[in-house]
C-alpha positions as CSV (number, residue, x, y, z in Angstrom):
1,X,0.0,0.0,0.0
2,X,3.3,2.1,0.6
3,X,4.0,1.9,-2.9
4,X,0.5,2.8,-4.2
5,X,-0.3,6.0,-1.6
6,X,3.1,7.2,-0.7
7,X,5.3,7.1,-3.4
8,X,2.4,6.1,-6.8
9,X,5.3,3.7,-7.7
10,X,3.9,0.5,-9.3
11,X,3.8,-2.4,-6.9
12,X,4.3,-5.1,-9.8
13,X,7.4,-3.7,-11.0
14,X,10.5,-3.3,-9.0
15,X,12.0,0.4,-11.1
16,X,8.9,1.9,-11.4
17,X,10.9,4.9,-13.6
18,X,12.8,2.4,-15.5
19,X,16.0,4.7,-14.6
20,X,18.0,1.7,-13.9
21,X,17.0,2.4,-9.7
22,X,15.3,-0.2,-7.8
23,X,12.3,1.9,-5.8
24,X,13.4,0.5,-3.4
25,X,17.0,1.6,-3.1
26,X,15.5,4.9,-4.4
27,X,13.7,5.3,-1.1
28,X,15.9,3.9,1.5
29,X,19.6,4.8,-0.1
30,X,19.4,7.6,-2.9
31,X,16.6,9.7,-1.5
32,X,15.2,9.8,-5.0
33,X,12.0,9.7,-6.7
34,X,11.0,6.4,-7.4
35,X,8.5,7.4,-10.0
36,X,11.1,10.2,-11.8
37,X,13.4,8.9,-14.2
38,X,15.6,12.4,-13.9
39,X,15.4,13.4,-10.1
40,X,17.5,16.4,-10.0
41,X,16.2,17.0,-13.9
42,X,20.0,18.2,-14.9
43,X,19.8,15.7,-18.0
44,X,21.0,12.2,-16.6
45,X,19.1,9.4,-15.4
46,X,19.0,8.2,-11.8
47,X,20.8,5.1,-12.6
48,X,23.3,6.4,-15.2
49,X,24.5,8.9,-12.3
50,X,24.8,6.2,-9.7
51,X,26.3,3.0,-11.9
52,X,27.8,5.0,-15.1
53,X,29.2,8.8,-13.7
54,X,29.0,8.4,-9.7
55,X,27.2,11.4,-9.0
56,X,24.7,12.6,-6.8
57,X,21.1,11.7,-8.6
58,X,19.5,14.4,-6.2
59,X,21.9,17.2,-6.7
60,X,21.9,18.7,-10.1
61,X,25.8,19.9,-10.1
62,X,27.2,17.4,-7.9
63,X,30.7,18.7,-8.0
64,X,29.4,22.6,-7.3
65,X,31.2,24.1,-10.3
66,X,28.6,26.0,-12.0
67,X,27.9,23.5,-14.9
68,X,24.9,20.4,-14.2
69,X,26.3,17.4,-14.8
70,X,23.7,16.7,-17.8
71,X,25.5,19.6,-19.2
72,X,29.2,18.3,-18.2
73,X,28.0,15.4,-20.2
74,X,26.1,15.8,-23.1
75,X,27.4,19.6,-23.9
76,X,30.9,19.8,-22.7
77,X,32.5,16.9,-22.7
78,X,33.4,17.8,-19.1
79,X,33.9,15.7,-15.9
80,X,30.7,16.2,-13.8
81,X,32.5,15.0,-10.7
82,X,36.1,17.7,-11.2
83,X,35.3,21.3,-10.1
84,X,38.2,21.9,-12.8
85,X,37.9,19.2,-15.5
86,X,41.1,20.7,-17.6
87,X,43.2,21.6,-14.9
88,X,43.5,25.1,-16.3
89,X,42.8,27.1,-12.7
90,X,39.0,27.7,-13.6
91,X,36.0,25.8,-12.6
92,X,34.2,24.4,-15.1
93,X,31.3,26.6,-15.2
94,X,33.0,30.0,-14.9
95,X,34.9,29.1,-18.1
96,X,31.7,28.5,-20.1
97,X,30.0,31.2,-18.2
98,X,32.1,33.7,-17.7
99,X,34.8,33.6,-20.2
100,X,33.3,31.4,-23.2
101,X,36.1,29.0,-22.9
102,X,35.9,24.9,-23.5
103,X,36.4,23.3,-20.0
104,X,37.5,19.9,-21.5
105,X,40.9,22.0,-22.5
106,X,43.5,24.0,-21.0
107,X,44.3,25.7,-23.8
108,X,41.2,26.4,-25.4
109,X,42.9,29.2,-28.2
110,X,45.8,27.0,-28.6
111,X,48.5,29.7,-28.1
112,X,50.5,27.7,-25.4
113,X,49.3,29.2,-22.6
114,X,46.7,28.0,-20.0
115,X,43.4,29.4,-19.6
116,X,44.0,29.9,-15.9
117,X,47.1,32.0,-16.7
118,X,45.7,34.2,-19.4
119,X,42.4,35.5,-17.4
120,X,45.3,35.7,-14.1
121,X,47.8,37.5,-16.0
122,X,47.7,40.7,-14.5
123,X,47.4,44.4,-16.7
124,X,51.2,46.4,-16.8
125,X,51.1,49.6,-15.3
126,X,51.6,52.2,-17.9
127,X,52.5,55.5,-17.3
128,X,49.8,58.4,-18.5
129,X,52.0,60.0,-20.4
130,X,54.2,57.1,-22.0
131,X,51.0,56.1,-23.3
132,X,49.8,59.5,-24.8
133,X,53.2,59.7,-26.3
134,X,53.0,56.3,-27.6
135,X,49.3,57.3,-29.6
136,X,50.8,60.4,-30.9
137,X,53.7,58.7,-32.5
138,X,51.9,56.0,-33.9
139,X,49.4,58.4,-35.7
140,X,52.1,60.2,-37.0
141,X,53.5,56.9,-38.2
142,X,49.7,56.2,-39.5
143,X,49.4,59.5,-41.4
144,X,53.2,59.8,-42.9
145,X,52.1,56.3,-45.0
146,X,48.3,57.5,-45.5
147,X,50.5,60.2,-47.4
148,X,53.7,58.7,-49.0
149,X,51.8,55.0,-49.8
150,X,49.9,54.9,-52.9
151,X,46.9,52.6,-51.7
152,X,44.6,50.4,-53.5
153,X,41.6,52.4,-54.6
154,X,39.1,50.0,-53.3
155,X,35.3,51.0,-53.3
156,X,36.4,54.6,-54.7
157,X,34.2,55.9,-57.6
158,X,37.1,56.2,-60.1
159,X,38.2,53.7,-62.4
160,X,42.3,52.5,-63.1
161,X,43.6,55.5,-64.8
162,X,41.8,58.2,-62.2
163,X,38.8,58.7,-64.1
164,X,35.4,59.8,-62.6
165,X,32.6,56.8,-62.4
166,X,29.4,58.9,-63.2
167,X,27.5,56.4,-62.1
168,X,28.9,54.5,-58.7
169,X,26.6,51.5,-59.0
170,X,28.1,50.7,-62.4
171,X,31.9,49.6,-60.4
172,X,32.0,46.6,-59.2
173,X,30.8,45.4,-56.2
174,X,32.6,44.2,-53.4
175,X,32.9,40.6,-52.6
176,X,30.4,39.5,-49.9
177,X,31.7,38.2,-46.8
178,X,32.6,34.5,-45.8
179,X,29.7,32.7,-43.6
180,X,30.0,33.0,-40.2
181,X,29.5,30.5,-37.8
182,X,26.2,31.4,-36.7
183,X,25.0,31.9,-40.7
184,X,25.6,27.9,-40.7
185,X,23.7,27.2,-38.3
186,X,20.8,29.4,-39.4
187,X,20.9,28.2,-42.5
188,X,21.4,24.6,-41.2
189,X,17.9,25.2,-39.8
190,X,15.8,26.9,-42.5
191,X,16.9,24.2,-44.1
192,X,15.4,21.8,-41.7
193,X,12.1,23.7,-41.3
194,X,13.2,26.0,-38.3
195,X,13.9,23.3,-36.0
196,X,16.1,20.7,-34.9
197,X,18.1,18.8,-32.1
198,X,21.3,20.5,-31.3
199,X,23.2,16.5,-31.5
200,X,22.1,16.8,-35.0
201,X,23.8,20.0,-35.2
202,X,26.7,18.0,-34.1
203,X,26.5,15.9,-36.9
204,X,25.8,17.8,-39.5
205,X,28.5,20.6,-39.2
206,X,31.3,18.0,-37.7
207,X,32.1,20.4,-34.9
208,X,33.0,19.4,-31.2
209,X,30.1,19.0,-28.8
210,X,31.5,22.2,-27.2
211,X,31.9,24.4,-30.2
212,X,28.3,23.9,-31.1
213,X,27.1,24.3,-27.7
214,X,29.2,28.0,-27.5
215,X,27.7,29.3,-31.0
216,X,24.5,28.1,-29.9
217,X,24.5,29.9,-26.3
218,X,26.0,33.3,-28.3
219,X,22.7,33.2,-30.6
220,X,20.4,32.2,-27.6
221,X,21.5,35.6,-25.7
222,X,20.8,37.7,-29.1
223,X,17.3,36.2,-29.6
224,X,18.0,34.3,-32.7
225,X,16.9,30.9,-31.9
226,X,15.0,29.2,-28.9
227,X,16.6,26.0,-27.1
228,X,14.0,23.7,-25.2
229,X,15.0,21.0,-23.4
230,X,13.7,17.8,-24.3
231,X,14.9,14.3,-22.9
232,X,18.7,14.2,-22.9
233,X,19.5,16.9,-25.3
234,X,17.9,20.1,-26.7
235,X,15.6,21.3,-29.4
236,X,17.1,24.1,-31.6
237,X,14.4,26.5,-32.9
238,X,14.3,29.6,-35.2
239,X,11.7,32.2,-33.3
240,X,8.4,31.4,-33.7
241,X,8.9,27.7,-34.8
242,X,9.2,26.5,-31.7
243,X,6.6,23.7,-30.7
244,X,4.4,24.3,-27.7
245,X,6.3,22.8,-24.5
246,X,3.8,20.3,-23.6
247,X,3.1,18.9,-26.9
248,X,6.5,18.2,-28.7
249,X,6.9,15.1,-30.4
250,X,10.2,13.6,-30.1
251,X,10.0,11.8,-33.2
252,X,9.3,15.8,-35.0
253,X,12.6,16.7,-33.1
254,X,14.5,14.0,-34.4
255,X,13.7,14.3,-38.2
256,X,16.4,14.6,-40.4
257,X,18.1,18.0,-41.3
258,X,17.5,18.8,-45.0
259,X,21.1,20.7,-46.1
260,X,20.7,24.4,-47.1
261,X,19.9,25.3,-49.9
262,X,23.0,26.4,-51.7
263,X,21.4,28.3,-54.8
């Protein structure tokens, strides 16, 4: 009757959840929800914290470095039970957080130098007016070669021998700028009817969990495309495609991306 009133676990079945948790272990060791297959709801099952990454199934961010382990896991590639998965001399969350770094490296710019040094590395005092007397000769510098330096007329109205273009939308335009990474990813999902899981974002680009998951946070904070959280991963969605909450249908989320159209 415990099983019924208390906990609404099914007394036929011994892991009610299926989360790889025996309800009973759930109630009498974990302190979890026998009827929850995500007790914390961080991204990892009960029994994949306990068995597979020995972390705390009721604590969302078991090792208290600003990143949920479902994130350490599926996102970042970083260890949910190391405050400092790299060894760099950040926590794992202030380098995603704060600095937009990858917490699985020490080195995340490659330039030979740990993370943890380069935000540490203190600013040289300069003197006021070593500094003002720096600027000055470097725009004299700047403005003795803007003088002496016969530069390319590029996007001048004239043509090669000087001549005055009467009309400037006659000269030839200049060359548009390479995609970024965020026009990939855009285009990535106009191309796959405004929506689709970030893994297959993965996939399709062939960029590191962790790459995908910083482009995707920079166009979250400027509004250009909605991330839901659904099972073990995220939804991807431009604005105003995004399914209602309640109602999304995983196998919608998992359709295949169609590429984008290159015409």
């Amino acid at each position: 009757m415990a099983e019924i009133k208390r906990y609404q676990t099914d007394p036929n079945a011994a892991d009610t959840d299926q989360d790889g948790l025996r309800d009973a272990l759930e109630v009498t060791t974990f302190s979890t929800n026998p009827s929850a297959e995500d007790s914390d709801s961080e991204g990892l099952g009960d029994g994949e914290e306990v068995h597979r990454f020995h972390t705390d199934p009721t604590t969302a961010d078991t090792d208290m470095d600003g990143l949920d382990g479902g994130a350490e896991v599926n996102e970042y590639d970083s260890d949910p039970n190391a405050v400092d998965t790299d060894g760099d001399g950040l926590q794992d969350g202030s380098e995603v957080h704060r600095f937009g770094l990858d917490p699985s490296r020490a080195d995340s710019d490659g330039d030979g130098v740990p993370d943890g040094q380069e935000v540490s590395r203190p600013i040289p005092d300069i003197d006021p007016l070593t500094l003002f007397l720096g600027i000055g000769i470097l725009g004299l510098a700047g403005w003795w070669v803007w003088r002496r330096v016969d530069l390319p007329r590029v996007g001048r109205f004239t043509t090669d021998d000087d001549t005055p273009v009467e009309n400037p939308t006659e000269v030839d335009p200049v060359e548009p700028a390479p995609m970024t990474n965020e026009d990939r990813v855009r285009a990535l999902l106009e191309g796959a009817g405004g929506r689709i899981r970030q893994s297959g974002i993965v996939e399709e680009m062939e960029w590191s969990k962790s790459t995908v998951s910083r482009v995707l946070s920079r166009m979250e904070k400027d509004g250009e495309i909605s991330k839901i959280s659904l099972g073990r991963g995220n939804l991807i969605s431009l604005p105003g495609d995004e399914p209602p909450v309640r109602n999304i249908d995983p196998k919608v989320a998992n359709r295949p991306s169609k590429p984008p159209d290159e015409s």
